[in-house]
C-alpha positions as CSV (number, residue, x, y, z in Angstrom):
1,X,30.1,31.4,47.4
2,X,30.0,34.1,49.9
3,X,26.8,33.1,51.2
4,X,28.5,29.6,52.2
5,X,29.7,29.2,56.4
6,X,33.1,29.6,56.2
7,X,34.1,26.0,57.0
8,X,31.9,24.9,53.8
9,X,33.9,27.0,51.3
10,X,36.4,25.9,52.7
11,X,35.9,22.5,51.3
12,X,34.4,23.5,48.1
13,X,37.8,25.4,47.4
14,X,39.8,22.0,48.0
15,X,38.0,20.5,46.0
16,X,38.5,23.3,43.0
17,X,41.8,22.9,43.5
18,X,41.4,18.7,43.3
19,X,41.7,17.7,40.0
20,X,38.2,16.5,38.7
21,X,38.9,12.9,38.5
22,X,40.1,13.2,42.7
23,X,37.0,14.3,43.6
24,X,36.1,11.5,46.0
25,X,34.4,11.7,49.6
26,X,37.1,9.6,50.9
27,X,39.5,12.2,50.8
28,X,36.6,14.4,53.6
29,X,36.1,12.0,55.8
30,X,35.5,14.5,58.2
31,X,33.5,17.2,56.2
32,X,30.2,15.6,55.6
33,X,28.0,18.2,57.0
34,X,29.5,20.5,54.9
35,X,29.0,18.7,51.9
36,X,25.7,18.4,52.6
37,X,25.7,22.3,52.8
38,X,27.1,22.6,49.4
39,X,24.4,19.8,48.0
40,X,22.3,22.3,49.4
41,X,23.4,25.1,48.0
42,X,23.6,23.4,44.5
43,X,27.1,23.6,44.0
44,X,28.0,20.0,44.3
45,X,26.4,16.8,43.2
46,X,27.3,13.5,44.3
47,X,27.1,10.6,42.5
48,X,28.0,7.6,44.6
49,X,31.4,8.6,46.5
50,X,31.7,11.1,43.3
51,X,31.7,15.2,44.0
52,X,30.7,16.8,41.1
53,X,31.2,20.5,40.8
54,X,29.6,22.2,38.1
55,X,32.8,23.4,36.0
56,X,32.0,27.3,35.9
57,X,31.6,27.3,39.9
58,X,35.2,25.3,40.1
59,X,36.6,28.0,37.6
60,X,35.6,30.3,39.9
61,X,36.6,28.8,42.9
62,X,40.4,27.9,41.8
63,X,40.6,31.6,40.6
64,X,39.2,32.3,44.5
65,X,41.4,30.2,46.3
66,X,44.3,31.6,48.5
67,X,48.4,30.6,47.9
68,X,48.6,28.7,51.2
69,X,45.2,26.6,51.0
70,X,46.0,25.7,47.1
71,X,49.7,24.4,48.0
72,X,48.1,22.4,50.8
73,X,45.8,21.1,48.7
74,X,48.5,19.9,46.0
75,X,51.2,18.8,48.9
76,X,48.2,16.4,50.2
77,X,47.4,15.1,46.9
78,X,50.8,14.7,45.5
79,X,52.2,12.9,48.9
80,X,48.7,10.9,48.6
81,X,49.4,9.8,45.2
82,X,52.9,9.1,45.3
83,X,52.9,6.9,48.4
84,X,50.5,4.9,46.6
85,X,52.3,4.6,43.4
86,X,55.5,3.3,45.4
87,X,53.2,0.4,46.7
88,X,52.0,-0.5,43.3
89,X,55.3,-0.6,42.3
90,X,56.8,-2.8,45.3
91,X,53.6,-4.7,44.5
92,X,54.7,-5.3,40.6
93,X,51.0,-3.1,39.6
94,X,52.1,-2.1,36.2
95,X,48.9,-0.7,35.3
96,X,48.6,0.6,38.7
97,X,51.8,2.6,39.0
98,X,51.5,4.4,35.0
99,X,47.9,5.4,36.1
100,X,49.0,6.8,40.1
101,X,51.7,8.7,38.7
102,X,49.7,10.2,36.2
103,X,47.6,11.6,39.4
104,X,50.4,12.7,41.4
105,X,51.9,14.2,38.4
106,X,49.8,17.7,37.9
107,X,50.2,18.8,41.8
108,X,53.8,18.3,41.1
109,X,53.8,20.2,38.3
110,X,52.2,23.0,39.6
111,X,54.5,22.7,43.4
112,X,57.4,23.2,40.7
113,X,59.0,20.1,42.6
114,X,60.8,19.0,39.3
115,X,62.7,16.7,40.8
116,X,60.2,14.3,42.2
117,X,57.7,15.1,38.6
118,X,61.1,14.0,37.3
119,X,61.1,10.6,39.4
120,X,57.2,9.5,39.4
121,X,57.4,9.9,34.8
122,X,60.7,7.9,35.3
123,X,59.2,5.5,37.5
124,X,56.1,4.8,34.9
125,X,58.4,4.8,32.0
126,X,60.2,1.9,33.4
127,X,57.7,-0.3,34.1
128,X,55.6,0.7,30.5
129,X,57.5,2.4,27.5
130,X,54.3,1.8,25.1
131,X,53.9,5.6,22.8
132,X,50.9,5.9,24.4
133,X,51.9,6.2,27.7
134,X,54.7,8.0,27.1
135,X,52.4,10.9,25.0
136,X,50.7,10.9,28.7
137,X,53.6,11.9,30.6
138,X,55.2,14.1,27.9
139,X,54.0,17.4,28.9
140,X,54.7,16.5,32.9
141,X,58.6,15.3,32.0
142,X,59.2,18.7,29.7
143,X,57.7,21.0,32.7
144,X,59.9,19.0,34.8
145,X,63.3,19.4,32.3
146,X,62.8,23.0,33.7
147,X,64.9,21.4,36.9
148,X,67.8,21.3,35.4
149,X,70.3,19.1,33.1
150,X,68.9,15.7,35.1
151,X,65.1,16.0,34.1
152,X,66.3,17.3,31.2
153,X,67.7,13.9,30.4
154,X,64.4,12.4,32.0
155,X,62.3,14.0,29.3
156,X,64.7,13.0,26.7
157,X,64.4,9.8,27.6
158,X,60.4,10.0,27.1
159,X,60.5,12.3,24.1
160,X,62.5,9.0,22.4
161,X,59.2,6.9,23.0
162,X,56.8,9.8,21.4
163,X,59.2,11.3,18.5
164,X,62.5,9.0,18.4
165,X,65.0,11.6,16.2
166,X,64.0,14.8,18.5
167,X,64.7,12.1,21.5
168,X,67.9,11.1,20.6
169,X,68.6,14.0,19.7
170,X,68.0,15.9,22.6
171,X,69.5,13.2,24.8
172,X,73.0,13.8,22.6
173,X,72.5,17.0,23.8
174,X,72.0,16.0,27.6
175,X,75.3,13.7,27.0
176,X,77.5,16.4,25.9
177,X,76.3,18.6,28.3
178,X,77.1,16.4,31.3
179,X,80.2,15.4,29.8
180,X,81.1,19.8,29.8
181,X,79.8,19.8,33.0
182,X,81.9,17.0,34.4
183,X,79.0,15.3,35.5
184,X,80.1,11.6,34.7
185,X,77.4,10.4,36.4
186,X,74.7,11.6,34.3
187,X,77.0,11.0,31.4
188,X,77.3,7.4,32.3
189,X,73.6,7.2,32.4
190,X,72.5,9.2,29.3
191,X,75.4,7.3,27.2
192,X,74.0,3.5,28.7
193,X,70.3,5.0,28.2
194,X,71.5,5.7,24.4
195,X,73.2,2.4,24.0
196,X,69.8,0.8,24.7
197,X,67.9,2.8,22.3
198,X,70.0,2.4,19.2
199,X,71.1,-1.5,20.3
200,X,67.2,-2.1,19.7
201,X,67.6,-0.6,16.8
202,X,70.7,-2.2,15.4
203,X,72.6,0.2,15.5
204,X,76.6,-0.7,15.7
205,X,76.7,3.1,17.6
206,X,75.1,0.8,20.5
207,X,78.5,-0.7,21.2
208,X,80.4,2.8,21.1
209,X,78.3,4.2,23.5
210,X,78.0,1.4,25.8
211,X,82.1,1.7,26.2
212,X,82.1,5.7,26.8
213,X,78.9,4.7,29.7
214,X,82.3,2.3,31.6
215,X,84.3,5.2,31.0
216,X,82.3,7.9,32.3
217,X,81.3,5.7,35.4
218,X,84.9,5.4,36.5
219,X,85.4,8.8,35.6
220,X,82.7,9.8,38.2
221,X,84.6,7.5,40.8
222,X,81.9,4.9,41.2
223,X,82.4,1.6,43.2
224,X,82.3,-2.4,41.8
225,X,78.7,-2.9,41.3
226,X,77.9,0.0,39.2
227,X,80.9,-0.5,37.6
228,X,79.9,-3.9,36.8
229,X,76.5,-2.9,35.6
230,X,78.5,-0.8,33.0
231,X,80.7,-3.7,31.4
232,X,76.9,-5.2,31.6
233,X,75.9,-2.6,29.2
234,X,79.0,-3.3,27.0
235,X,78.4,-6.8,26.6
236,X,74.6,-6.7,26.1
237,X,76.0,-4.9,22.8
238,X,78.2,-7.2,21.6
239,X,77.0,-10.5,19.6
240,X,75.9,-13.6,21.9
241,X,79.0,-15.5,22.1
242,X,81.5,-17.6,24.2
243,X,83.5,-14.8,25.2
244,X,80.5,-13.1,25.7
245,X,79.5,-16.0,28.3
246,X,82.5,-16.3,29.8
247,X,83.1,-12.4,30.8
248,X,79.4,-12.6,32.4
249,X,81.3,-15.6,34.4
250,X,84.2,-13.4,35.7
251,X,81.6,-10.3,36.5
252,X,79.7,-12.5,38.6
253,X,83.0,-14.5,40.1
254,X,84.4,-11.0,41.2
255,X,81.2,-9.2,41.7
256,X,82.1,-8.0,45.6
257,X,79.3,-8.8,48.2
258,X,79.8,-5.3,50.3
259,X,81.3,-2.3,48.3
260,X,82.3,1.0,50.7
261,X,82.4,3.2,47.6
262,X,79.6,5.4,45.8
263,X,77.1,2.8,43.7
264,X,74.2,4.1,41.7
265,X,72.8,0.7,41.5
266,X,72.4,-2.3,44.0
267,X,74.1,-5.3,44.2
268,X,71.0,-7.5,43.1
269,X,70.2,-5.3,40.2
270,X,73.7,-6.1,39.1
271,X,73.8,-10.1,39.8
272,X,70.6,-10.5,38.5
273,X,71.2,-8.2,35.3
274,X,74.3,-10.6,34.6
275,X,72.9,-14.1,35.4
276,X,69.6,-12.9,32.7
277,X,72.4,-11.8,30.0
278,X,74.1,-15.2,30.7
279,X,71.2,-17.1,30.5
280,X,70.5,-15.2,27.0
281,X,73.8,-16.2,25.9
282,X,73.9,-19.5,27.4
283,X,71.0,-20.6,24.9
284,X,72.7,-19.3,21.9
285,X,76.1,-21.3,23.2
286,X,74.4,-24.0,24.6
287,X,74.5,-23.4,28.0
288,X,71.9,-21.1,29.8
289,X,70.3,-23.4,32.2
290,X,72.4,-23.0,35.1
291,X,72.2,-19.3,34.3
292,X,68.5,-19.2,34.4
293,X,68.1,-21.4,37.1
294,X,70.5,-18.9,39.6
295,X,68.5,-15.9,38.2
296,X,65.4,-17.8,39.8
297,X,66.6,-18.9,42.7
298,X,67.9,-15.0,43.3
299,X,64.5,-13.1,42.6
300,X,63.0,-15.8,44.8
301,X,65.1,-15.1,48.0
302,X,64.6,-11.6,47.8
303,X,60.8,-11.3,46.8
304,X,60.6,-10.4,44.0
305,X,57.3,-8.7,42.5
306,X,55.5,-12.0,41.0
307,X,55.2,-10.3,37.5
308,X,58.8,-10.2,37.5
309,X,59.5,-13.4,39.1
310,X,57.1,-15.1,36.3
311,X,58.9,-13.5,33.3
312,X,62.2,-14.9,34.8
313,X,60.5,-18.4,35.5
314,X,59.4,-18.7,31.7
315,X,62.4,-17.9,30.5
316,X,63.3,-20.9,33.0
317,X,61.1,-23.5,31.6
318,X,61.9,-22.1,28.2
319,X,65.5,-23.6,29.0
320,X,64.4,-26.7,30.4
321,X,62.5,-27.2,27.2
322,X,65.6,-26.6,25.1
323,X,67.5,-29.6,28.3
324,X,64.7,-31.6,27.0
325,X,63.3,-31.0,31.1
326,X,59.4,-31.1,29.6
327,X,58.3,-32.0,33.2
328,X,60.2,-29.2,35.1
329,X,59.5,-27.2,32.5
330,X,55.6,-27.4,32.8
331,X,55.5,-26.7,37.1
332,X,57.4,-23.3,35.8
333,X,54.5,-22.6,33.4
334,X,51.7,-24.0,35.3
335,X,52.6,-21.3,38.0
336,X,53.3,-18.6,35.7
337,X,50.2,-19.2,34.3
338,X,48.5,-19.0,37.5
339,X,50.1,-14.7,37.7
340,X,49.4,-14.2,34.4
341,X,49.6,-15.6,30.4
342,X,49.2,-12.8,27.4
343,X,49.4,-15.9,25.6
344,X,53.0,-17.1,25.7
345,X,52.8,-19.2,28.2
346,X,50.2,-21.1,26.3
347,X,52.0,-21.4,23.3
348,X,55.2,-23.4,25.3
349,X,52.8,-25.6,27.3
350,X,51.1,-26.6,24.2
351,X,54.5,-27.3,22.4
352,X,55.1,-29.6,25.8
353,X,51.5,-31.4,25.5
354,X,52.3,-31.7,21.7
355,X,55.5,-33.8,22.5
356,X,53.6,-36.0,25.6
357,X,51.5,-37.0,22.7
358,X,48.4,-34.9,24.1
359,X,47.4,-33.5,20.8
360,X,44.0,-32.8,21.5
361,X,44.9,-30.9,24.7
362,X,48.0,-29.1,22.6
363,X,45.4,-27.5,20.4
364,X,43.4,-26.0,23.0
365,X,46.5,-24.4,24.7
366,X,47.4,-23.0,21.3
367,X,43.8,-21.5,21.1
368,X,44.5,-19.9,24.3
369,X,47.7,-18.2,23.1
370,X,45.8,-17.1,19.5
371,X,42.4,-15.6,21.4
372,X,45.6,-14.0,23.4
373,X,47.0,-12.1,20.5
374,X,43.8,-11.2,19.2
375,X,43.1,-9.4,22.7
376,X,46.4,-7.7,22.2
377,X,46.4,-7.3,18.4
378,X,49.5,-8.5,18.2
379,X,49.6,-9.0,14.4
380,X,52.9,-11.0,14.5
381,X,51.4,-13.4,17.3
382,X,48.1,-13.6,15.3
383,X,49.7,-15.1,12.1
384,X,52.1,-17.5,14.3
385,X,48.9,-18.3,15.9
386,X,46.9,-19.4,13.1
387,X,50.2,-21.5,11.5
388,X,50.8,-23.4,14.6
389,X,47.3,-24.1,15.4
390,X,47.1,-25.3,11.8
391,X,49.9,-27.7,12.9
392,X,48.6,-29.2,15.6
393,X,45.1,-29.5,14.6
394,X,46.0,-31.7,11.8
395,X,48.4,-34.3,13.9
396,X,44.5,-34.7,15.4
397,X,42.6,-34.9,11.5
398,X,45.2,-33.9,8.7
399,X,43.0,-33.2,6.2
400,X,40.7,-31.2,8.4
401,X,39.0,-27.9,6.6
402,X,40.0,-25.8,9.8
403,X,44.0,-27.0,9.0
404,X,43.3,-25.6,5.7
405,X,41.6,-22.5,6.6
406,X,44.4,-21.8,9.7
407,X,46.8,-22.5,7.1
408,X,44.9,-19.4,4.6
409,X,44.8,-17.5,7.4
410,X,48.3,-17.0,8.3
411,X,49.6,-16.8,4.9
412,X,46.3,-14.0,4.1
413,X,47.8,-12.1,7.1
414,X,51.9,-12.3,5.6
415,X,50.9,-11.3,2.4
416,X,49.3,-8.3,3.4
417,X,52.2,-7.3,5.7
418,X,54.7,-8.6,3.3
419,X,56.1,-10.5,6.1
420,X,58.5,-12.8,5.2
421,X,57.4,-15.9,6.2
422,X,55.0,-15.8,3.4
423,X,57.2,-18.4,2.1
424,X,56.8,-20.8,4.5
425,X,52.8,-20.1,4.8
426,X,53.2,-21.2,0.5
427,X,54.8,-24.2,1.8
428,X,52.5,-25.3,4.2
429,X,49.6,-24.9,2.3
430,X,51.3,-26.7,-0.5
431,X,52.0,-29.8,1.6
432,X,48.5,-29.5,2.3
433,X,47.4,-29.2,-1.0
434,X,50.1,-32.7,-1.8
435,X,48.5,-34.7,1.1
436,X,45.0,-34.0,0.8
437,X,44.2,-32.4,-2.5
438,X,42.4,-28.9,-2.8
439,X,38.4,-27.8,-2.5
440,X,37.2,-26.6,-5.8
441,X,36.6,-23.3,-5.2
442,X,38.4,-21.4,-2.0
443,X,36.3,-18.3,-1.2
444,X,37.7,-16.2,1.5
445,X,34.9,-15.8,3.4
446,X,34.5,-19.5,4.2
447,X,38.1,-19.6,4.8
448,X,37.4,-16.9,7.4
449,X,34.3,-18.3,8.6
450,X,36.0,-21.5,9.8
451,X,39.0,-20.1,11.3
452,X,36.4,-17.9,13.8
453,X,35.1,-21.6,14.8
454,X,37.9,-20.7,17.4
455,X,36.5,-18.3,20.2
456,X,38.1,-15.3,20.5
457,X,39.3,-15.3,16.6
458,X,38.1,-12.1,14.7
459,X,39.8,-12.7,11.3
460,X,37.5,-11.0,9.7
461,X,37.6,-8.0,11.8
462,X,41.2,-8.4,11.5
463,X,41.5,-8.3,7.3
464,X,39.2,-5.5,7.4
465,X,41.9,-3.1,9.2
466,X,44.7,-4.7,6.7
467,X,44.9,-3.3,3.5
468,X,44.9,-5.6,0.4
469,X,48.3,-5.7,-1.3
470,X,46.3,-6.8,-4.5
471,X,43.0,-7.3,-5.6
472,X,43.7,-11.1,-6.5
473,X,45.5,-11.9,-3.5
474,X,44.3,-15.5,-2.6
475,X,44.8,-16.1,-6.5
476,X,48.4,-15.1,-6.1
477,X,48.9,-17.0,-3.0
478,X,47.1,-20.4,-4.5
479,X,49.2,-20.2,-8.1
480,X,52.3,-20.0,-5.5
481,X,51.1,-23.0,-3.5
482,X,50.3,-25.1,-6.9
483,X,53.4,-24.5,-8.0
484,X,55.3,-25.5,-5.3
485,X,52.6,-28.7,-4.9
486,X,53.9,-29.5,-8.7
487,X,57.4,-29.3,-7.5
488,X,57.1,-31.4,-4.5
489,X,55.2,-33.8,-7.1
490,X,58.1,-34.4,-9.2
491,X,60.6,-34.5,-6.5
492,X,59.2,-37.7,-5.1
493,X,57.8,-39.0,-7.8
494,X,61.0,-41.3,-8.7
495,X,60.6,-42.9,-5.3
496,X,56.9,-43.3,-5.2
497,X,57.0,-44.8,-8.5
498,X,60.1,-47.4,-7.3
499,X,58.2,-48.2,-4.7
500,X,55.1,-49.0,-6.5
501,X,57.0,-51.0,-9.1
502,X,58.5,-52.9,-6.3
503,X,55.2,-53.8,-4.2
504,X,54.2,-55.0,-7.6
505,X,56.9,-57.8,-7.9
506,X,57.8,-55.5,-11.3
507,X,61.1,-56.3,-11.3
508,X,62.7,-54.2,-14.0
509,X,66.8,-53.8,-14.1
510,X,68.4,-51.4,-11.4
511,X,64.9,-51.3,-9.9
512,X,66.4,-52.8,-6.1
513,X,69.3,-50.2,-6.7
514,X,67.7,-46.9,-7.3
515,X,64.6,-48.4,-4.3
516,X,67.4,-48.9,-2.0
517,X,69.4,-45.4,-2.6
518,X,66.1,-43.6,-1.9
519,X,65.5,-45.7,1.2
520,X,69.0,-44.8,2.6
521,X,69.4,-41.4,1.4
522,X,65.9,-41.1,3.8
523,X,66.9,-43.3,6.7
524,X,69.7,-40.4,7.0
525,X,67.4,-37.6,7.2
526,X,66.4,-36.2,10.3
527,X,62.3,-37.0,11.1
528,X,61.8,-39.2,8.2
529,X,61.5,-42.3,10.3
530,X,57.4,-42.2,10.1
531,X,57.7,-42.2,6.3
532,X,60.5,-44.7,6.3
533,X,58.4,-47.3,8.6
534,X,55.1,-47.0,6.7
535,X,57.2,-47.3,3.3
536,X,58.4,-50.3,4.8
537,X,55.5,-51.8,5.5
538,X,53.9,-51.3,2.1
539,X,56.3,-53.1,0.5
540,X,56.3,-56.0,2.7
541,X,52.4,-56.3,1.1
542,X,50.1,-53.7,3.9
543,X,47.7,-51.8,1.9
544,X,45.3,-50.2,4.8
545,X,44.7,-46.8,5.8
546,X,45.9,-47.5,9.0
547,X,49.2,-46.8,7.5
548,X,48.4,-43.2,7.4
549,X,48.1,-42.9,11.0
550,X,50.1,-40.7,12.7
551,X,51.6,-39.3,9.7
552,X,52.4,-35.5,9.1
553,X,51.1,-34.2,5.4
554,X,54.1,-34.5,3.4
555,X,54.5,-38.1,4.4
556,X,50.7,-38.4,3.9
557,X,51.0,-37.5,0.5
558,X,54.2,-40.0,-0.8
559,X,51.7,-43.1,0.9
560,X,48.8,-42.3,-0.1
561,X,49.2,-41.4,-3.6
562,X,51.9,-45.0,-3.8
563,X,48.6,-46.8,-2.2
564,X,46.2,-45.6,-4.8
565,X,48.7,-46.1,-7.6
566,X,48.8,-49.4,-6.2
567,X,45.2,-50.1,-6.1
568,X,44.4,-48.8,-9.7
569,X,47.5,-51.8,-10.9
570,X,45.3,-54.1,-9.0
571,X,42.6,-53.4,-10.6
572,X,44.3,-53.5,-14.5
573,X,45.5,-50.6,-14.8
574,X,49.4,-49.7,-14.5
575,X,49.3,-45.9,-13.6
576,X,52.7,-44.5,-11.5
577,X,51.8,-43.0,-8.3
578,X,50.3,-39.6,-9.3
């Protein structure tokens, strides 16, 4: 390196110093000669706008360089990286902002400046609180905890992500620290942080915690608005209820528009924090529409990123969906679909399309939302997947294989994580099994095969990383389903065999009174008018198979078996539907 001009190693320590993955020309875009000195001198390599420094020479080099030129070298990078990060974050980057801070975090580290380390891991944490990324920035928030109480609480609060019991507990410890200390206001925060944690968790703790969080925030003397946020915190802990709805009414009816005393929060934070609870609550009560609608209109006015603006206008159309507002509902979803869909989006527009009548179209958008989860391995979101495409490819062909095999697949996928909507996989399959009858053999494989006529759908793949809860599963779930099938059998036989009797001109004793009991005990069930219509119509003498049409499975079943019972009395025989 000594044999290098001055203003060459110069360069080449910078770029020791540079963490590998900085090296870029961009960042000498007045040094190219003498980068071309060190190309020369075999010490770097470039590779498009890539330096590449052979690792024993950069050993050297870092061990080389001088105190002044190495904090000048991590003061450029670090205000480098963390101006960009702050623009990925006004820009809503997710992605952008967890990997930028992740840059600017080891020239922190090593300036000692644990206060802004502190900020740029609690900055990615809040936009992405996946255990991945928090094992990332685990070792830059426990250098930065060396900054006292505050970044301890910091790295608490990413320890919880990585190992959840040494979290907590070290966040307890932050709380009663601060509390010792008489600093409310990390109190307040630590306590609300806590609340959080354990109120995902269920915890009933949640609601103790979120009440010391108010206390502590007065106790540190801070103004209306963070205040407010506080009793936000309580009530986010307490069951969704009318009193719940209307204290989120008096928050927001008193919440001050200018406040002259200290606020650790902003007054949007606040308004919009309370209008998304109320909305929440709202569609438990029956009334979050308004709610949502306000949150909107809010996050609109004041710019909001677009990632965050789309998550608040799908919980928008979600409650013009549940207002019956399909219409509105689908302009909201159409241009959230337009920033981005992980699949939910999909699944909603295709429960609207289902209801226009648009079946066909329905199907597809469920598709979308199941080749979604699959890119996510979502295993929750895969088996809901298959079941509801299931659904809506049979209102196109009933009796199709792929409803069958969708059907297998979702109930395959709860018994092996002993989900508990294996139940109502059983009874799907058994309406299927009612309606349309069963192949002779099922293999799994050609159950697999067809759900994969679906692009995107690696079942296969998929049951390969499950583990088998039993070596006869599909045995255990088909003597479930045939069971149930038998069941549903001789729950509707009486009717099916009144009604065959009846569009017979049989006319046996009670035979108009029991017919007419069935028909009304049905007329007053919710969704049974299909059946009731077609029933109707068979026993005012129809006999085609147009009377299946349009007909879910269950309903399928009753007509069909009553018209072939029917045909095989024409013929001479006098069979019971069966």
């Amino acid at each position: 390196m000594r044999s290098l001009p001055e203003r060459a190693q110069q360069v080449f320590l910078r770029l020791c110093r540079m963490e590998e993955d900085d090296r870029y020309t961009f960042f000498f875009p007045d040094s190219g000669d003498q980068l071309a000195v060190l190309a020369e001198h075999g010490v770097v390599e470039t590779d498009g706008q890539r330096l590449l420094v052979d690792p024993a020479a950069a050993e050297l080099g870092r061990a080389a360089i001088d105190s002044e030129l190495a904090r000048s070298v991590d003061e450029g990078m670090a205000a480098n990286w963390t101006a960009s990060m702050v623009v990925a974050r006004d820009n809503g980057q997710v992605g952008e902002v967890v990997s930028l801070a992740l840059k600017a975090a080891p020239y922190l580290r090593r300036l000692e400046r644990w206060d802004q380390l502190a900020w740029v891991c609690e900055t990615a944490l809040a936009r992405d609180t996946s255990p991945s990324t928090a094992a990332l920035l685990l070792p830059f928030a426990e250098a930065a905890a060396k900054g006292g109480l505050g970044e301890r609480a910091l790295h608490a609060r990413v320890l919880i992500e990585v190992d959840r019991e040494r979290g907590l507990a070290q966040s307890r410890e932050v709380l009663a620290a601060a509390v010792a200390a008489g600093d409310f206001r990390l109190a307040a925060a630590t306590a609300s942080e806590l609340s959080n944690v354990l109120r995902a968790a269920g915890s009933p703790e949640a609601s103790t915690l979120a009440r010391q969080a108010s206390e502590y925030t007065a106790s540190a003397g801070l103004g209306p608005w963070s205040r407010a946020l506080a009793r936000l915190r309580e009530l986010q802990a307490l069951p969704a209820d009318r009193a719940v709805l209307d204290e989120v009414r008096r928050l927001l009816a008193e919440l001050p528009a200018t406040s002259g005393e200290p606020e650790t929060t902003t007054l949007w934070h606040v308004r919009e924090g309370l209008l998304n609870l109320g909305s929440y609550v709202g569609a438990t009560v029956g009334d979050g529409l308004h709610f949502a609608e306000e949150l909107v209109a809010s996050m609109t006015s004041r710019n909001a990123t677009l990632p965050d603006l789309a998550k608040a206008r799908f919980v928008l159309a979600d409650r013009l969906v549940d207002a019956g507002r399909d219409t509105e509902a689908r302009e909201h979803l159409l241009w959230c679909q337009s920033v981005s869909d992980d699949g939910a989006v999909s699944g909603v527009l295709a429960g609207i399309e289902d209801r226009a009548g648009n079946h066909s179209r329905a199907a597809e958008l469920k598709a979308d939302a199941l080749r979604a989860a699959y890119a996510a391995g979502n295993l929750t979101a895969i088996g809901e997947g298959h079941h509801d495409l299931a659904v809506l490819l049979g209102r196109l062909d009933s009796a199709s294989p792929r409803v069958l095999a969708n059907y297998v697949a979702s109930a395959v996928i709860a018994f092996r994580m002993q989900a508990g909507t294996l139940a109502t996989e059983i009874d799907m399959l058994a309406m299927f099994t009612f309606a349309h009858g069963l192949p002779p053999q099922i293999a799994l494989e050609d159950m697999i095969a067809l759900a994969e006529q679906t692009e995107g759908v690696h079942l296969g793949d998929l049951l390969e990383r499950l583990p088998q809860q039993a070596p006869d599963e599909l045995q255990q779930v088909f003597d479930a389903v045939l069971q149930r099938a038998g069941q549903t059998m001789q729950d509707w036989t009486p009717l099916m065999s009144a009604v065959v009797l009846k569009a017979s001109g049989d006319e046996q004793p009670g035979l108009d009174e029991h017919l007419r009991a069935w028909l009304t005990d049905l007329d007053q069930r919710a969704g049974t008018e299909p059946l009731l219509h077609a029933l109707h119509r068979v026993l005012a003498g129809e006999r085609g198979p147009e009377l299946l049409a349009g007909l879910g499975m269950l309903p399928t079943g009753i007509v069909s078996k009553i018209l072939g019972a029917l045909s095989e009395r024409e013929r001479g025989g006098s069979a019971p539907a069966s």
